[in-house]
VEXDREN-2710 file (C-alpha; in Angstrom, 1 decimal):
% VEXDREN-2710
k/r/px/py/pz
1/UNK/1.6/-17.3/33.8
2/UNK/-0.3/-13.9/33.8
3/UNK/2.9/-11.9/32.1
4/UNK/2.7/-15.1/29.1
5/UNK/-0.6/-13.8/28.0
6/UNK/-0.4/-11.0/26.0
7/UNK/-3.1/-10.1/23.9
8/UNK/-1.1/-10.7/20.6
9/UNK/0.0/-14.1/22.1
10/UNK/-3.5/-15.0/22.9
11/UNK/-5.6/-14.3/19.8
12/UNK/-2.5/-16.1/17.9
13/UNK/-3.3/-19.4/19.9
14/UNK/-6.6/-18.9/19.9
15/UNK/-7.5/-16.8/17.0
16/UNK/-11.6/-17.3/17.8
17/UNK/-11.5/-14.9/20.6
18/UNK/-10.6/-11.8/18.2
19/UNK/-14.8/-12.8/17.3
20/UNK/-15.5/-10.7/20.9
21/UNK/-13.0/-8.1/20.3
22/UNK/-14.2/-4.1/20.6
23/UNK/-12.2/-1.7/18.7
24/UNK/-9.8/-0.5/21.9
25/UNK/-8.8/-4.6/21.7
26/UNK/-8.5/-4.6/18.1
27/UNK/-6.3/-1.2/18.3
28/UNK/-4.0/-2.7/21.1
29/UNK/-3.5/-6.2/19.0
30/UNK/-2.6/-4.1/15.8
31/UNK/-0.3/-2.1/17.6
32/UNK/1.5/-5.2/19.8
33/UNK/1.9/-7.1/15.9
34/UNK/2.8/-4.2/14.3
35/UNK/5.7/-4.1/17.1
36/UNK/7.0/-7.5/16.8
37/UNK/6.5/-7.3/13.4
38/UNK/3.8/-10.6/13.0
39/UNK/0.8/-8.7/12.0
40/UNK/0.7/-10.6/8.9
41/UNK/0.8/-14.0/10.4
42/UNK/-1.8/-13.1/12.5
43/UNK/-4.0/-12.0/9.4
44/UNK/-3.0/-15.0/7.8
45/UNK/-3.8/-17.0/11.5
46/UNK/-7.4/-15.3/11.2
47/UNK/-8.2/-16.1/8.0
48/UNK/-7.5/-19.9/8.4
49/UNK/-9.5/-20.0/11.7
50/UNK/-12.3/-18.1/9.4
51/UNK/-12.8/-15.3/11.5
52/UNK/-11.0/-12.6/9.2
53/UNK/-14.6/-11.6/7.8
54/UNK/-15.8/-10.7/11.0
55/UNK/-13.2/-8.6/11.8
56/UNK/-14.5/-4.0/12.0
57/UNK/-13.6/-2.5/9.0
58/UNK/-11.4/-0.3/9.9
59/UNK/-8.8/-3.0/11.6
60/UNK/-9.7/-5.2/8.5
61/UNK/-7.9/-2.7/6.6
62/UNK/-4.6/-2.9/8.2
63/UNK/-4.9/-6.7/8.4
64/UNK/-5.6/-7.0/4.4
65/UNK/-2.8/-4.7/3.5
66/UNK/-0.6/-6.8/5.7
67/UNK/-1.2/-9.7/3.9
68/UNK/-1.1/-8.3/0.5
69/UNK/2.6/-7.1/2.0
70/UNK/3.7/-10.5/3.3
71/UNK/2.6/-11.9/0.0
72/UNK/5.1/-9.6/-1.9
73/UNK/7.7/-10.3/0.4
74/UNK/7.7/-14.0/-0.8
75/UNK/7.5/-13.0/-4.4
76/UNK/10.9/-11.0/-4.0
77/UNK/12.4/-13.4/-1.9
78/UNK/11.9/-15.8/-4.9
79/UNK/13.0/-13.6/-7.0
80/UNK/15.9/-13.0/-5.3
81/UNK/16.5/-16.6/-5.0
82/UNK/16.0/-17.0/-8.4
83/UNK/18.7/-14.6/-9.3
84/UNK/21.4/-15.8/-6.8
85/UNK/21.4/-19.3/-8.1
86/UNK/22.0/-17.8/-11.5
87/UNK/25.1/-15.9/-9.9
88/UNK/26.6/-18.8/-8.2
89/UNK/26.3/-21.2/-11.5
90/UNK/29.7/-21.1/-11.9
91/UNK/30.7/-22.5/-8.4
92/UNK/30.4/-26.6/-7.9
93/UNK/29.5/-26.5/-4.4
94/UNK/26.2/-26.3/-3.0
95/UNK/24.4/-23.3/-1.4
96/UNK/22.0/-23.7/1.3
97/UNK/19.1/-21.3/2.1
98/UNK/18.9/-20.3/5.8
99/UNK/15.6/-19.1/7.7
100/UNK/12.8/-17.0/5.9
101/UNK/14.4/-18.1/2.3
102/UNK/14.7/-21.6/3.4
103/UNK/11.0/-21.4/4.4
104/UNK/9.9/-19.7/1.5
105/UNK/11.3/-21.9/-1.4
106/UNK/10.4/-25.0/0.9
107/UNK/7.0/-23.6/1.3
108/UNK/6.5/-24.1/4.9
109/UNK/4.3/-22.4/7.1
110/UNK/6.7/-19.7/8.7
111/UNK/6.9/-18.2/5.4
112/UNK/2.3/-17.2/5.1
113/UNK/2.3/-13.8/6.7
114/UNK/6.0/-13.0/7.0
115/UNK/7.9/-10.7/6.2
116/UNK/11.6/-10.7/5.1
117/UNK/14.8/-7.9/5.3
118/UNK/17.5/-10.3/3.9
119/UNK/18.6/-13.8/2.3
120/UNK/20.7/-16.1/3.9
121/UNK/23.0/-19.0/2.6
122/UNK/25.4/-21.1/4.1
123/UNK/28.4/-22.6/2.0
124/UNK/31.5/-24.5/2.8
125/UNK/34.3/-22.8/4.6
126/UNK/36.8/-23.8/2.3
127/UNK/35.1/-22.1/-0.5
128/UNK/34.1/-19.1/0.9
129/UNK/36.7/-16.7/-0.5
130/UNK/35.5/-18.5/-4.0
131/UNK/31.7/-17.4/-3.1
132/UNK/33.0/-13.9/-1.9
133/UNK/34.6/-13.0/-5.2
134/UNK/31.9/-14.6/-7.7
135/UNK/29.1/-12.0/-5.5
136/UNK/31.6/-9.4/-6.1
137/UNK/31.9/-9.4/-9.7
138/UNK/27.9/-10.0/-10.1
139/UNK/26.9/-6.8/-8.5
140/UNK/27.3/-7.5/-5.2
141/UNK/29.2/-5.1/-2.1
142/UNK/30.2/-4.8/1.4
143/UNK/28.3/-2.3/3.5
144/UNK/30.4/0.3/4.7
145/UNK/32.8/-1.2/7.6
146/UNK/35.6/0.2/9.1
147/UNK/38.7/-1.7/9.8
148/UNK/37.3/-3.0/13.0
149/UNK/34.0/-4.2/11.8
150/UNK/35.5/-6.2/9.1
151/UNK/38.1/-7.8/11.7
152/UNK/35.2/-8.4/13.6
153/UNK/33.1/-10.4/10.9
154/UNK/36.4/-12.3/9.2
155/UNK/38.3/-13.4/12.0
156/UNK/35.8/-14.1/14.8
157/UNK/32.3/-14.0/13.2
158/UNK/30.2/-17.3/11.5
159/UNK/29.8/-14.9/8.4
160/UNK/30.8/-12.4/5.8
161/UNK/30.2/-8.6/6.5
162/UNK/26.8/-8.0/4.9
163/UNK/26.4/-7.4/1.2
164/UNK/24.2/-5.8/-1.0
165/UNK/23.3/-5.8/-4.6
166/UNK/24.0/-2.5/-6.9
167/UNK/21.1/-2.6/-9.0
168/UNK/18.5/-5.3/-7.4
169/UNK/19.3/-3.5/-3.6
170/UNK/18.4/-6.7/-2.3
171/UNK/20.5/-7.8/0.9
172/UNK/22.5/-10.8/1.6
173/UNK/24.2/-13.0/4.6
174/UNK/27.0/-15.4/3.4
175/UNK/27.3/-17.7/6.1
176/UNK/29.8/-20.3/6.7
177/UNK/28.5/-21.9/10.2
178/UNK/25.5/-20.9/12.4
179/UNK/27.5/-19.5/15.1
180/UNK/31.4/-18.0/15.6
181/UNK/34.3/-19.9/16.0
182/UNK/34.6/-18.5/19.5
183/UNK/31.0/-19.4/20.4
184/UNK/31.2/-21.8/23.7
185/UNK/30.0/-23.8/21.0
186/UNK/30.7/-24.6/17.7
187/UNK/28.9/-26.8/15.7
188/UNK/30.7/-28.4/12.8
189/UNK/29.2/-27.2/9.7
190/UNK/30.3/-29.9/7.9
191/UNK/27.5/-31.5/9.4
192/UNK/24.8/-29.4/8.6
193/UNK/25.8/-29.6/4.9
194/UNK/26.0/-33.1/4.6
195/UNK/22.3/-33.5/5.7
196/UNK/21.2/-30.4/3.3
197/UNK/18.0/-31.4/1.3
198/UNK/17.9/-30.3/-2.1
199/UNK/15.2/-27.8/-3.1
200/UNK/12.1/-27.5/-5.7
201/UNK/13.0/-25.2/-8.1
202/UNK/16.6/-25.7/-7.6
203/UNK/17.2/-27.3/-11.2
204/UNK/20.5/-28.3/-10.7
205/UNK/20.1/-29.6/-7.4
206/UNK/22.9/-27.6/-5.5
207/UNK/20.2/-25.4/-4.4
208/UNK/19.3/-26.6/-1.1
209/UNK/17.6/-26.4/2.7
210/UNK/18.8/-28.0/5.7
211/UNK/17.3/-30.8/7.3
212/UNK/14.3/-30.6/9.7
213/UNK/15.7/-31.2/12.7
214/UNK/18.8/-28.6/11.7
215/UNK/16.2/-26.3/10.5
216/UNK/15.0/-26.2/14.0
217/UNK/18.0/-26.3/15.9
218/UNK/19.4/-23.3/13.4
219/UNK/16.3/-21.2/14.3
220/UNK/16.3/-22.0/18.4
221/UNK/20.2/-20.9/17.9
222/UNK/19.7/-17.9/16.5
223/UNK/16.2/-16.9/18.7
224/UNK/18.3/-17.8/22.1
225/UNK/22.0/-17.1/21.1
226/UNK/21.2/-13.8/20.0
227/UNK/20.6/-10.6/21.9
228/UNK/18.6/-8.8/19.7
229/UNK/15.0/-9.8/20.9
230/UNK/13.0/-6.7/19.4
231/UNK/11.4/-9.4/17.2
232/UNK/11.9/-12.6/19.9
233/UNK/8.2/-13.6/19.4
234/UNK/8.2/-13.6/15.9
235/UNK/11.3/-16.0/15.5
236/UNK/9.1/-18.1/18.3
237/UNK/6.5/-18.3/16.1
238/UNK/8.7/-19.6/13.4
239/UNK/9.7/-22.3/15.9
240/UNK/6.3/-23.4/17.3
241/UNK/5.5/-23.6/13.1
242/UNK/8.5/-25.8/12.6
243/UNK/8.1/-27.6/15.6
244/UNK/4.1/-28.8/14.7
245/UNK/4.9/-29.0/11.1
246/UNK/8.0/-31.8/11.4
247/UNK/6.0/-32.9/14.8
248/UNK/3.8/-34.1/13.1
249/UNK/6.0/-37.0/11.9
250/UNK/6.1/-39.1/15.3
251/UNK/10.2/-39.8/14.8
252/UNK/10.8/-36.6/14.5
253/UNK/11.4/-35.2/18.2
254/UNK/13.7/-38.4/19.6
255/UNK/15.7/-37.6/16.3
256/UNK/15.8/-33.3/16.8
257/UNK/16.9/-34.3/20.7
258/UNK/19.7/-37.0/19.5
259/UNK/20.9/-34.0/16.2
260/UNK/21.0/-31.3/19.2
261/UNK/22.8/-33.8/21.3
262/UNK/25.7/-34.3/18.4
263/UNK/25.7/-30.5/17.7
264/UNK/26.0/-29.0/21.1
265/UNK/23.1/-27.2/20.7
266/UNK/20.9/-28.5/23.5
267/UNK/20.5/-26.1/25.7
268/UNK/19.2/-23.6/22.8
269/UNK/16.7/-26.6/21.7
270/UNK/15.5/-26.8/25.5
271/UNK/14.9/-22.7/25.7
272/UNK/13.2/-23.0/22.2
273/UNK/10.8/-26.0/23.2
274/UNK/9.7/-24.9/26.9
275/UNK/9.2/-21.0/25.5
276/UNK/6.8/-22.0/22.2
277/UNK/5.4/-24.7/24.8
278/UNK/4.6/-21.4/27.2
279/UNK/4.1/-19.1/25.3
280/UNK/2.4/-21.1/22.3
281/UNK/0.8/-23.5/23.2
282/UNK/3.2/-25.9/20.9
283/UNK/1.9/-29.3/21.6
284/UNK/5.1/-31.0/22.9
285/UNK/4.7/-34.5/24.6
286/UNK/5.7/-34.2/28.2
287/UNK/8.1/-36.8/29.0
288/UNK/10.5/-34.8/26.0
289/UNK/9.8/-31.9/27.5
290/UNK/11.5/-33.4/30.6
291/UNK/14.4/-35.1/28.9
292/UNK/15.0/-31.7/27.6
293/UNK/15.4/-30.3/31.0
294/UNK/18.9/-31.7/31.6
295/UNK/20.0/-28.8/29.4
296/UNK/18.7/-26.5/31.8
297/UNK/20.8/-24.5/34.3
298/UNK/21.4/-25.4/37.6
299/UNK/18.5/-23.9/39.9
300/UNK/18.4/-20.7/40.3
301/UNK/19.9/-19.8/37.0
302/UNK/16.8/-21.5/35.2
303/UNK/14.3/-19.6/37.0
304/UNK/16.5/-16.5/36.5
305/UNK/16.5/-17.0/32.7
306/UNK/13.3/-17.8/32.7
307/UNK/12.0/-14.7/34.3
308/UNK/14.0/-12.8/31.7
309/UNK/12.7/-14.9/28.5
310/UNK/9.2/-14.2/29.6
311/UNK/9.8/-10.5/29.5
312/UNK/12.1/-10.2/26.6
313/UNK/10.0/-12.8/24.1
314/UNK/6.9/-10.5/24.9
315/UNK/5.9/-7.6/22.0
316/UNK/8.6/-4.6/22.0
317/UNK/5.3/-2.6/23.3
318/UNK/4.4/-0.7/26.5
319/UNK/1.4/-2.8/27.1
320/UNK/3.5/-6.0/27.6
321/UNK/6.7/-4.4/29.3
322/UNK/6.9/-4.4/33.0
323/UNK/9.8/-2.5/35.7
324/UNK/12.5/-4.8/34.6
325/UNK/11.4/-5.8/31.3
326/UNK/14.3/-2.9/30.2
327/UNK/16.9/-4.7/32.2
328/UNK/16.2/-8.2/31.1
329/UNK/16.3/-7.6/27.7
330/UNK/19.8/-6.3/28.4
331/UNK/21.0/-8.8/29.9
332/UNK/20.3/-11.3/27.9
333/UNK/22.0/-8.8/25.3
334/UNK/25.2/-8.7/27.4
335/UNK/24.8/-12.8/27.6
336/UNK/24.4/-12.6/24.0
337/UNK/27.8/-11.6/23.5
338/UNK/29.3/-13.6/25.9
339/UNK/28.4/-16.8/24.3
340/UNK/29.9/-15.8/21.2
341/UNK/33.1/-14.5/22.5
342/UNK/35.8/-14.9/25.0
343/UNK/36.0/-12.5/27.6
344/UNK/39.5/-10.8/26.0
345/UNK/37.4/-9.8/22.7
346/UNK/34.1/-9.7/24.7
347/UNK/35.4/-6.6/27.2
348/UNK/37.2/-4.1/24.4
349/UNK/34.0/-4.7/21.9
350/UNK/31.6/-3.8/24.3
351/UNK/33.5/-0.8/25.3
352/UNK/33.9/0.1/21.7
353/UNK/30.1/0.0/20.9
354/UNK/29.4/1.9/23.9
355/UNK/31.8/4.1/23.1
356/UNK/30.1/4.7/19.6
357/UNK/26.7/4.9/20.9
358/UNK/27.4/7.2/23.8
359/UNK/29.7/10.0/21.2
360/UNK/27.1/9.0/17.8
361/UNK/29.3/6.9/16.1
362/UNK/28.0/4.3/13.7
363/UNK/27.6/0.8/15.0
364/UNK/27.1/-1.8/12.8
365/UNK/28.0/-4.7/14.7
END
């Protein structure tokens, strides 16, 4: 339990001990947030608990220009919200926000202190070559891709190569399901749209969120499907937010366990719950947290995982990395890729991004 406590971990839990801090502690913290990119929600964590005015001066500084950057970030987001909706008028489908937008235009607590690189939607299948050309004649484009890359995104990925704006350069992920169609598992994304919740400030009411418990499940998805865990911590922070805002509502866990049950996604909702319940502190009932476990793998698998979780969710910093903390994180990037693709397209992909990496080549994906 030792390895769990990192200082950035602790004075997020328990924001009252930053109080006793000396400036070496207060240097270490600033650097581990900076790292996994929370130093704004801590801030933010800080001010709530009202210890932000005891805080030195000189880490003060960093922690107030944090959250006069966090608070910018929502402004653009809703800006670029704002805009997108008036892109997609035309279409009659709906278009629902994914992760920090989501959280921002819904105004729940992952958005204070965060920061944002992107907007995400998710629209219907069916219309997705619709959506593709209405962004591309309202100042929208592909990044660069090769011929490779954009196989890669429109035959086996959940998503549209990524696009940015001309003028606005804001960025933009058009998804049409939450994971690839050669995932182990799918879930239907008819689904999550049918349960969508429209928006404030959406006007027309086609402008919309998911539902709570998909909300969660989408987030625990991405967190433990993906392998790019320089920012783990942060996404569990999202999680444990989620998890004790919707919590809070005493129907709320039996219905997230049936929702992951019908989606497939139960063994990503039983890593997200027992890591924000380790790591956090995320007051989970125990007898869920049990019932969960069946999702688990078979012994010694769990432990296995486990042990590389607890290393990779830690800050991307030398304080909190350890002999194998290098190894686990690429594993679990290696794992990454073999949940979302067959072993035919898993082999020749990872040969072709090491082959880029190793001779400079660009890799996007």
């Amino acid at each position: 339990m030792k390895r769990l406590r990192s200082l950035l971990a602790t004075s997020l839990v328990e924001p009252a001990r930053c109080r006793d801090y000396d400036l070496a502690r207060w240097d270490l913290l600033l650097r581990q947030a900076r790292r996994a990119d929370l130093l704004g929600t801590l801030a933010e964590r800080l001010a709530m608990a009202g210890v932000l005015e005891t805080v030195p001066r000189r880490p003060a500084l960093h922690l107030a220009s944090a959250r006069r950057l966090a608070a910018r970030h929502r402004e653009i987001v809703r800006w670029d919200v704002r805009c997108l909706r008036e892109e997609l008028t035309e279409l009659d489908c709906p278009i629902v926000l994914l992760k920090g937008a989501a959280y921002v235009m819904a105004d729940l607590p992952p958005a204070v202190g965060r920061l944002f690189s992107d907007v995400d939607i998710l629209v219907p299948r069916e219309r997705l070559e619709r959506v593709e050309a209405v962004l591309l004649s309202k100042g929208w484009a592909f990044s660069k891709l090769d011929a490779y890359d954009q196989r890669y995104y429109r035959q086996w990925m959940h998503e549209l190569p990524p696009m940015h704006h001309t003028r606005r350069h804001s960025s933009l992920d058009v998804h049409h399901n939450i994971l690839p169609s050669t995932a182990v598992v799918t879930p239907d994304a008819r689904l999550l749209l049918e349960a969508a919740r429209p928006v404030d400030g959406g006007g027309d009411g086609r402008l919309a969120i998911l539902a709570p418990a998909d909300m969660v499940l989408h987030s625990a998805t991405h967190l433990f499907f993906d392998g790019e865990l320089e920012h783990g911590l942060r996404d569990l922070v999202d999680l444990d937010a989620l998890l004790r805002h919707f919590g809070s509502d005493g129907d709320f866990l039996p219905t997230l366990a049936q929702r992951a049950e019908q989606l497939g996604l139960g063994r990503p909702l039983y890593y997200a719950a027992w890591n924000c319940h380790r790591f956090l502190r995320t007051p989970l009932p125990e007898a869920w947290l049990q019932a969960l476990a069946v999702q688990a793998p078979a012994w010694p698998g769990r432990d296995f995982m486990q042990a590389c979780f607890d290393r990779a969710l830690q800050p991307d910093h030398a304080s909190c990395r350890d002999a194998f903390s290098g190894l686990a994180r690429w594993l679990l990037y290696v794992r990454s890729h073999a949940l979302r693709m067959p072993l035919h397209l898993l082999l020749p992909h990872l040969a072709r991004k090491a082959w880029r990496g190793h001779f400079g080549g660009r890799e996007t994906v």
